[in-house]
N, C-alpha and C positions, 0 to 999 in steps of 0.2 A: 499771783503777786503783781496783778496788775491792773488797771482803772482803764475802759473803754468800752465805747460803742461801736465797737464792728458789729457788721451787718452781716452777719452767716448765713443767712438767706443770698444775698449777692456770693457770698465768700463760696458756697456750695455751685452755685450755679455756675459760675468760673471752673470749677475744679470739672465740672461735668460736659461744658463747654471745650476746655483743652483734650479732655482725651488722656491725659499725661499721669501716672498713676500717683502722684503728689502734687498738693499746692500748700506752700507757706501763702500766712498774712503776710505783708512786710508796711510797715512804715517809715517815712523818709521825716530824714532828722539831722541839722546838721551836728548832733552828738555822736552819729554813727561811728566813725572810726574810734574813738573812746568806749563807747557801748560795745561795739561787735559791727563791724561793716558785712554787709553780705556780697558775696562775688556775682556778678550777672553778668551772661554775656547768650548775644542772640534773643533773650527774652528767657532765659531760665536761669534758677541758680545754676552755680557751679560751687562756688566755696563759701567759708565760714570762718571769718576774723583769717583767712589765709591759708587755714588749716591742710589745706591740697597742694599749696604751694603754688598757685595759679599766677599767685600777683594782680587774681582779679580784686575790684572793689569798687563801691557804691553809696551813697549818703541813704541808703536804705538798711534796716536793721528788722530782724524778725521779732513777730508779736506775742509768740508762744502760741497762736492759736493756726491752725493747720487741717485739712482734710487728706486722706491716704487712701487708699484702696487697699484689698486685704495684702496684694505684691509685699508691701514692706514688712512681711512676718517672713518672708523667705529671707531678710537681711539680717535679721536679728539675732543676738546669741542666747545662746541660755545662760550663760552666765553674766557675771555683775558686768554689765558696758553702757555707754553710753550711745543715746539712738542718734545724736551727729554723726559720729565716727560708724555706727553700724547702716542705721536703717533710710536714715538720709543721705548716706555716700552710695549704700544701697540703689538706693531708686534713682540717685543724680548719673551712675554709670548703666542701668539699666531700665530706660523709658524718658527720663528726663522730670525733673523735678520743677515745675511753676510755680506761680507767684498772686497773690491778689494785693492789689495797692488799697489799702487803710486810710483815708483822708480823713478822718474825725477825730476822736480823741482817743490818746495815747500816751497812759503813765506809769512806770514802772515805781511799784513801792514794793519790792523785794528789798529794802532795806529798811532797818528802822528810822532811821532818818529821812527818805523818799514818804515813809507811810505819813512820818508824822508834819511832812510838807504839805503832804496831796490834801489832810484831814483840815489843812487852816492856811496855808498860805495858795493852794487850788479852789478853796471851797469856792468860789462863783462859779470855775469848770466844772464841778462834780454838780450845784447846786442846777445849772442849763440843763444837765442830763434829768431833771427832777421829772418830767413830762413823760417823756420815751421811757423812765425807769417804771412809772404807774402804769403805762399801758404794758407793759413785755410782762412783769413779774409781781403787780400792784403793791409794790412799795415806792417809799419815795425817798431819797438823802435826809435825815436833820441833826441837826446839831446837838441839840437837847432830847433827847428821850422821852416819851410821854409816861416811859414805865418807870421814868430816873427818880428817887424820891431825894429834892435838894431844899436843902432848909431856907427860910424868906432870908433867914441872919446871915446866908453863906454868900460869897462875894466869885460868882464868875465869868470869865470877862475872854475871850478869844478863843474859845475852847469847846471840845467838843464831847460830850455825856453821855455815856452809853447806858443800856437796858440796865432795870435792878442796882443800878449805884444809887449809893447814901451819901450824902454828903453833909457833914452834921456844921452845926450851927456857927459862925464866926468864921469858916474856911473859906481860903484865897485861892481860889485855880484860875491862871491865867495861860493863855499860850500853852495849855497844855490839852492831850487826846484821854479820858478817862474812860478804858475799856470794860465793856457788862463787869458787873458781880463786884465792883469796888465798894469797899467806904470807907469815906477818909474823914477821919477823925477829926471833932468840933476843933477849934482854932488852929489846924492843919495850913500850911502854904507850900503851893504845889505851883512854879513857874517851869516853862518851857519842857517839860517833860511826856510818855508817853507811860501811861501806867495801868499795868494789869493785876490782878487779884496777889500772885505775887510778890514782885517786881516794882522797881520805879527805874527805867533810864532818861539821862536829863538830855535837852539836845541844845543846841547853839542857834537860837532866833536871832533873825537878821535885827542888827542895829539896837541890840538888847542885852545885858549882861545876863548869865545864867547865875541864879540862887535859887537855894530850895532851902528847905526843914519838913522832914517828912517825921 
């Protein structure tokens, strides 16, 4: 649920460097206390949004992305837990838990509304990653789909077209994310929304009134 170019090749070589049998990513942000601050102190975590009662804190925030060593199976429960409370309190009280600092890009769309920011109010950030995304895994970011089939009649205008959409003839999509496998119906209007084969959720574009007719 998340948009970024860390370097896991650094991020590993850190983790193998300390010695320490865990390292979070972390990146620095001044949303961290809102998001989740991370506690550091000496040069390793200690806590988590406070979670230990430390009263530690820091404008750094974890990236979900992490290397372990096999140690943090000895933490964990077999039953339903959560791996903060087990296997990262785990390793933070026995070895010490590190860090690698993220400088590049960092965007959380674990929401529908983050996703469908990152999709058209980030697209210059995600489109700079175009480069580094063809060599790592030879794809590259676009907007329009070469697989999208949309009609010359249909009108769309800030939006983004995913694989296998139909878009039939006279339809308006503006400011909206169209996910694979849609079609949306000839004289259809589709504003500020993100819509899957399903579904249509509308979202709130800056300096825009939200309407639809789907």
């Amino acid at each position: 649920d998340i948009i970024s170019d860390i370097d896991f090749s650094a991020l590993i070589r850190r983790h193998k460097e300390s010695g320490l049998p865990g390292t979070l990513t972390l990146f620095e942000t001044p949303e961290a206390a809102t998001i989740g601050s991370i506690g550091i102190e000496n040069g390793l975590i200690k806590d988590f949004r406070n979670l230990r009662n430390t009263g530690l804190s820091s404008s750094f925030i974890y990236t979900g992305a992490a290397v372990f060593s096999p140690q943090i199976f000895r933490y964990l429960k077999p039953e339903f837990s959560g791996i903060v409370d087990t296997g990262f309190t785990g390793v933070i009280d026995n070895g010490g838990l590190g860090f690698y600092h993220h400088k590049g890009v960092w965007m959380d769309i674990g929401t529908m509304q983050n996703y469908w920011q990152a999709n058209l109010d980030q697209h210059s950030i995600i489109a700079n990653m175009a480069q580094p995304m063809a060599q790592a895994i030879a794809m590259r970011p676009h907007k329009l789909s070469p697989q999208a089939l949309i009609s010359p009649e249909a009108r769309v205008s800030g939006s983004v077209i995913g694989r296998e959409c139909n878009i039939g003839a006279h339809a308006t999509i503006t400011n909206s994310v169209i996910l694979p496998g849609v079609t949306v119906k000839p004289g259809s209007t589709i504003i500020n929304a993100v819509v899957d084969p399903g579904s249509i959720t509308n979202m709130e574009y800056p300096q825009q009134n939200r309407t639809e007719r789907w």
